[in-house]
C-alpha positions as CSV (number, residue, x, y, z in Angstrom):
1,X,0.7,41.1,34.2
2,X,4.0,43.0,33.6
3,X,7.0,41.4,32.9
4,X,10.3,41.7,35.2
5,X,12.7,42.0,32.2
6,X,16.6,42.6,33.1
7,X,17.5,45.8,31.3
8,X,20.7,45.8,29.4
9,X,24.4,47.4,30.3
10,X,23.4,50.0,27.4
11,X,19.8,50.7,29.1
12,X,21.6,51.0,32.7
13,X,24.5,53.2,31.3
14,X,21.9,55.4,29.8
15,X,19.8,55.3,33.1
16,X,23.1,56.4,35.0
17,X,23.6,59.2,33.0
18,X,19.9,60.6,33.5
19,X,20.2,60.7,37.6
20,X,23.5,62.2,37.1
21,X,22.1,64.9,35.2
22,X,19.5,65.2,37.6
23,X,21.5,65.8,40.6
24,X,24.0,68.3,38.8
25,X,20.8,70.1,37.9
26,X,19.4,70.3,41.4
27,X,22.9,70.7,42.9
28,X,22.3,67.3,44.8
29,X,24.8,64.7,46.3
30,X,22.3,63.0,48.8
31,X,22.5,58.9,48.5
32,X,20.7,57.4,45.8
33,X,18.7,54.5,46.0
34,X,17.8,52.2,43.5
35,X,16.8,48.2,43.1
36,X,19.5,48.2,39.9
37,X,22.5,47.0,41.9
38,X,24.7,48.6,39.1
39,X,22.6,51.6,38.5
40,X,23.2,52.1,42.8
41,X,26.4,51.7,42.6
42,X,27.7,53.4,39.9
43,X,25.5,56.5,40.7
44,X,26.2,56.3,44.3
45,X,29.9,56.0,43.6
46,X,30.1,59.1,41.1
47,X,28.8,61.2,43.9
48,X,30.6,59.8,46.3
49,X,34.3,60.5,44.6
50,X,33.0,63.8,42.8
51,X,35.5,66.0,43.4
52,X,37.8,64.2,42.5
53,X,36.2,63.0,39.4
54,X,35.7,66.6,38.6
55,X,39.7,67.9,39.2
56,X,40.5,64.8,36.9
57,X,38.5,66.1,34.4
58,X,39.5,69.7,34.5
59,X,43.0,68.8,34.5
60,X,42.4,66.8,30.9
61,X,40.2,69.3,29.3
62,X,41.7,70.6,26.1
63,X,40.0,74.2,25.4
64,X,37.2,73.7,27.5
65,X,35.7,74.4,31.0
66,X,34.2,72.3,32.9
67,X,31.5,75.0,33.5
68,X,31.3,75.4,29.8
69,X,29.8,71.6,29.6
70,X,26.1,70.8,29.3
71,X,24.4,68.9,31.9
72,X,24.6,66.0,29.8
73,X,28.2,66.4,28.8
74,X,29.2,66.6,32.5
75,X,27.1,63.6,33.4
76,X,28.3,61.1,30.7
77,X,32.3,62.5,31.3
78,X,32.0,62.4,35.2
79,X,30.7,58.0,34.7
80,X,33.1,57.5,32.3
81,X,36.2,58.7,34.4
82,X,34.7,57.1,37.6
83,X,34.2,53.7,34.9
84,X,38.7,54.3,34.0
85,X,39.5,55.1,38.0
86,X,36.9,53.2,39.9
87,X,35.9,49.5,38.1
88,X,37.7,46.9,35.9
89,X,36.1,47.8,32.9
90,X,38.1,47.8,30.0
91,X,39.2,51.5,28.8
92,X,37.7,51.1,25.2
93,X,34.5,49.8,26.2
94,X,34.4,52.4,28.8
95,X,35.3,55.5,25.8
96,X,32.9,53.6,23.7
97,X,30.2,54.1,25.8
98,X,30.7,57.6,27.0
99,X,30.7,58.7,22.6
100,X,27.5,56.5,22.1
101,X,26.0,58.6,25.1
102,X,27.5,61.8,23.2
103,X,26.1,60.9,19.9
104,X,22.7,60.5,21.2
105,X,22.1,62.4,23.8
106,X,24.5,66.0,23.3
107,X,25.8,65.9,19.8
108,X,24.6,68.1,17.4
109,X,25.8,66.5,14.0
110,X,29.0,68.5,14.5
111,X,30.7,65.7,16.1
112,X,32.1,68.4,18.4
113,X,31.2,67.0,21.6
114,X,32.2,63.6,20.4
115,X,36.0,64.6,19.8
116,X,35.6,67.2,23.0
117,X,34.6,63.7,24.7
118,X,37.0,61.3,23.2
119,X,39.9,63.8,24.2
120,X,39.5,63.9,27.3
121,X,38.9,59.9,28.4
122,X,41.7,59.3,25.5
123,X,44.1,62.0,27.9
124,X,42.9,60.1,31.1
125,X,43.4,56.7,29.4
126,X,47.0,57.2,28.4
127,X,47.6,58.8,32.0
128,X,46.7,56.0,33.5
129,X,48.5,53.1,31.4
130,X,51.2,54.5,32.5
């Protein structure tokens, strides 16, 4: 008998981040469906504001492309700006998340993705306490 166990915010942010990277990958935007309310939503809600999600992000980088970012990188960015525009939660938590992502899934020891990351939200932060 398996058990139904809730997954954490922490196991759903990391799921998020995997079907993002799966539909940059395969150049999708087709509805996702999933029994995660969250997960559905956030993905779903990503895709659905992507463009602009992307020109926020281009507009913030600091010596980077957007083009230039991994998979990955694009992925955990693009849910952490829709997390700042799009939902209630609070701006650190959100940066917080999106560098834990870094760390573990992109970051080579470097830490260069890490400040690449935290630039940008902490550009799009300050934009939008304004």
């Amino acid at each position: 008998m398996t058990e139904n166990k809730e997954i954490t915010r922490k196991e759903q942010r990391e799921e998020i981040i995997k079907k993002l990277f799966e539909f940059d990958i395969n150049n999708d935007t087709e509805a996702f469906v999933h029994t995660n309310m969250y997960i559905n939503n956030s993905v779903n809600g990503v895709l659905e504001h992507i463009m602009k999600i992307d020109q926020i992000m281009v507009n913030n980088l600091v010596n980077w492309k957007i083009n230039r970012l991994s998979y990955v990188d694009r992925a955990i960015i693009r849910f952490a700006v829709y997390e700042l525009y799009y939902t209630k939660t609070p701006f650190e938590i959100v940066i917080n998340e999106a560098l834990n992502l870094t760390r573990k899934y992109s970051d080579e020891g470097d830490g260069k993705m890490v400040g690449c990351t935290n630039k940008v939200l902490d550009n799009i932060k300050v934009f939008l306490k304004k």
